[in-house]
LOMAR-201223 format. One record per residue: residue number from 1; residue in three letters; x, y, z of N, C-alpha, C, O in turn. Coordinates in pm, 1 decimal. Atoms other than C-alpha are relative to their C-alpha. Layout:
BEGIN
REC  resi  resn        nX        nY        nZ       caX       caY       caZ        cX        cY        cZ        oX        oY        oZ
REC   NUM   ALA         X         Y         Z         X         Y         Z         X         Y         Z         X         Y         Z
...
//
This chain:
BEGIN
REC  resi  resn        nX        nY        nZ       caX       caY       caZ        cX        cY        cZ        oX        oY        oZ
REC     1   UNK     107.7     -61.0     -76.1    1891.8   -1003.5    1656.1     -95.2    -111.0      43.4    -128.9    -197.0     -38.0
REC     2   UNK      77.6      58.6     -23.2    1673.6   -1174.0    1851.2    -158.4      12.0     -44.7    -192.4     116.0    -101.1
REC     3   UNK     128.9      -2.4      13.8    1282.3   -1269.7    1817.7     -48.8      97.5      56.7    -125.0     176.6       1.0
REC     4   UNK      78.4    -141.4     -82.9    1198.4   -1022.2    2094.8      46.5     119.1       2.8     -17.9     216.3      42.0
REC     5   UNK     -62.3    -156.7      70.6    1463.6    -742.8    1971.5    -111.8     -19.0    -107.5    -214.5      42.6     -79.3
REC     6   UNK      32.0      31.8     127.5    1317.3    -836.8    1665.4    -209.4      43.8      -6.9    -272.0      88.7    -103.0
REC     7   UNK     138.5     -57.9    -111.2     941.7    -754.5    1843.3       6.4     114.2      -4.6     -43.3     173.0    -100.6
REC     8   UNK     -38.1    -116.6     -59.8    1055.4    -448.5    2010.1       7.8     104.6    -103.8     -54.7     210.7    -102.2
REC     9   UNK      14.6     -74.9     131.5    1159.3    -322.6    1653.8    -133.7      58.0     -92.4    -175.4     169.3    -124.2
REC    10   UNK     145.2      24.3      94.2     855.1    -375.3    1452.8    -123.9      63.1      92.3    -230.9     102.0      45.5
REC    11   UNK     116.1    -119.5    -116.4     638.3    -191.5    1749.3      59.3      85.7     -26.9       8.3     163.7    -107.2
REC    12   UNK     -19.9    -188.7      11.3     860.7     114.1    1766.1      -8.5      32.1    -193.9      -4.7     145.2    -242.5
REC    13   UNK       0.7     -75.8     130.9     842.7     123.2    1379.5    -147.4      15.4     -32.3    -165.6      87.7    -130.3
REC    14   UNK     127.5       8.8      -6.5     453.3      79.7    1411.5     -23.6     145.6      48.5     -63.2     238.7     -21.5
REC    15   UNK      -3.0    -150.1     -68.1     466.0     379.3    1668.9     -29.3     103.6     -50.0    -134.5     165.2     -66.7
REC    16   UNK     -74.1    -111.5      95.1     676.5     619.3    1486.3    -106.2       7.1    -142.0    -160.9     114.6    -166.6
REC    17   UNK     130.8       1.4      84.9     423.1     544.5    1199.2    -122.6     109.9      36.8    -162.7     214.0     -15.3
REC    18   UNK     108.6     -31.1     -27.3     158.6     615.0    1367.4     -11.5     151.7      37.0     -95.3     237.9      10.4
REC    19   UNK     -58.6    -175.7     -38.4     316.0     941.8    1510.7      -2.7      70.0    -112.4     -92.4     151.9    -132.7
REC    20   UNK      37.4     -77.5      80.6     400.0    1060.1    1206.4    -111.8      43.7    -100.4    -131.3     158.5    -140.1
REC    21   UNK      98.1     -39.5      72.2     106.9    1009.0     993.5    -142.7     121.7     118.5    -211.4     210.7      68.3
REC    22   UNK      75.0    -124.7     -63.4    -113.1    1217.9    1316.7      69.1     155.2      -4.1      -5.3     253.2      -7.5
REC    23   UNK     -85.9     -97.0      28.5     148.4    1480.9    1284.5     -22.4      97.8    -112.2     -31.9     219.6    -126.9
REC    24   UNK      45.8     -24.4     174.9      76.2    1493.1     925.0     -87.5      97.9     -27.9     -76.2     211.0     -75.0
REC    25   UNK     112.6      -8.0      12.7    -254.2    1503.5     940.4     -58.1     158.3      95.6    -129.7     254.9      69.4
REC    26   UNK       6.2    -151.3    -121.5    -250.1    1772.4    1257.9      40.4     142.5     -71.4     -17.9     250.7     -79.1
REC    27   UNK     -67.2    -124.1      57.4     -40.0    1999.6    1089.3     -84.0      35.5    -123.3    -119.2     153.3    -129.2
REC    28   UNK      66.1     -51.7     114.0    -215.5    2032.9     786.1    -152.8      60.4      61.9    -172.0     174.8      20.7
REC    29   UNK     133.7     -39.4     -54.9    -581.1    2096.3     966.1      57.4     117.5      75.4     -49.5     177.7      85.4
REC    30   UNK     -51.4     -79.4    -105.1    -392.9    2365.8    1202.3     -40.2     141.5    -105.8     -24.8     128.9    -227.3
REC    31   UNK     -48.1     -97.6      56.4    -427.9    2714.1    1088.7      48.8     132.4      19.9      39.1     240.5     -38.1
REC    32   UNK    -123.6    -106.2     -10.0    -173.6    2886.4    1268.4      98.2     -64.0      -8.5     135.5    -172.4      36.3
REC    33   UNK    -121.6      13.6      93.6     105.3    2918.0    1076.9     154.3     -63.7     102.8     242.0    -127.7      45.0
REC    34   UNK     -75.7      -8.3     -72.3     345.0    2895.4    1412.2     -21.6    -159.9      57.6      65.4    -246.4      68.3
REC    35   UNK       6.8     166.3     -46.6     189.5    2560.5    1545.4      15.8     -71.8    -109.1     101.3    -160.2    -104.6
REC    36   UNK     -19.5     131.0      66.7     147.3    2377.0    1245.1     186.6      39.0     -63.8     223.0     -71.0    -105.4
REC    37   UNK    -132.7       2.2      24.8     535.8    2472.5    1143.8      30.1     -78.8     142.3      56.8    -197.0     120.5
REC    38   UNK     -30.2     121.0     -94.4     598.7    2307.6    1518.6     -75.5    -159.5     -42.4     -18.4    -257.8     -89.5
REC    39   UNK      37.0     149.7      37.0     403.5    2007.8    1459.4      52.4     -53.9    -151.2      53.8    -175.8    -168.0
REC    40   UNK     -39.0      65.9      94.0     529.7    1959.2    1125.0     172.9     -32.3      -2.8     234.0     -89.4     -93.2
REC    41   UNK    -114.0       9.7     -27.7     870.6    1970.7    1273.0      31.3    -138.6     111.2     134.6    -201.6     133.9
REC    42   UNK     -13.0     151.5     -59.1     774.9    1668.9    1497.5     -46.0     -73.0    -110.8      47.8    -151.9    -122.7
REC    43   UNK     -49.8      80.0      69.1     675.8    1478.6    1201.4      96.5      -9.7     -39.6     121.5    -130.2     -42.5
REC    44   UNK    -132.5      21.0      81.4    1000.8    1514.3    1036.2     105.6     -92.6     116.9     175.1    -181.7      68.2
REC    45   UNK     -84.0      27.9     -88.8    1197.9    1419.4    1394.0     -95.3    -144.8      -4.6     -24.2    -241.3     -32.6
REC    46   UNK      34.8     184.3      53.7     917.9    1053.4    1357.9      21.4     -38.9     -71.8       8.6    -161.3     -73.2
REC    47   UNK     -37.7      48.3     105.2    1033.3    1041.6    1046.8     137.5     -44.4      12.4     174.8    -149.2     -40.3
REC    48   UNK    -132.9      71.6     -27.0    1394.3    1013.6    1165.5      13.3     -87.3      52.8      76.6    -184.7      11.9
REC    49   UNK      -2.3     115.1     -71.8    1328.5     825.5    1444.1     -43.6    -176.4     -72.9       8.5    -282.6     -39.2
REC    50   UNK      61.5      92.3      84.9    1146.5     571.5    1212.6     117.0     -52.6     -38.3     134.1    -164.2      10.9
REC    51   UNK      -9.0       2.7     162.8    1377.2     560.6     929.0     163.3     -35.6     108.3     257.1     -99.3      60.3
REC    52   UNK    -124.1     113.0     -96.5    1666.4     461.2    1261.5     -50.1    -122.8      43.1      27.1    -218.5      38.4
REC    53   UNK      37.6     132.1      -6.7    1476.7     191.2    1348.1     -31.5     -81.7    -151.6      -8.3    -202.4    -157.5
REC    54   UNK     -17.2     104.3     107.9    1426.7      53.8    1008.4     135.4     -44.6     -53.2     161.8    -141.6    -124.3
REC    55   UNK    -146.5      13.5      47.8    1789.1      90.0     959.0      53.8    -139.2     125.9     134.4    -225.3      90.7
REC    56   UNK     -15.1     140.1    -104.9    1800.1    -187.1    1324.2      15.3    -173.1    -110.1      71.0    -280.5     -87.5
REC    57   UNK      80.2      79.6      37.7    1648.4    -383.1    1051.8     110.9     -72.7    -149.2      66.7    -162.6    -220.8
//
């Protein structure tokens, strides 16, 4: 892998971070039951996405 793959990585795993911990955080403050089950269903999909880019790694 290159330096600037190697870049490219380490941002989208920054991202995906960042995604999921607002996700997190969203979903739990929400208190309908229908959104925060959607939003807590996009953390889990940053959590995948993440957890494929650390696997780049």
């Amino acid at each position: 892998m290159t330096s600037k793959e190697l870049l490219y990585v380490e941002d989208a795993l920054g991202h995906e971070k960042f995604m999921k911990c607002c996700s997190k955080d969203t979903s739990a403050m929400l208190q309908d039951p229908a959104l925060s089950a959607y939003i807590g269903g996009l953390e889990k999909k940053h959590e995948e996405i993440y957890n494929k880019f650390l696997n780049l790694l």
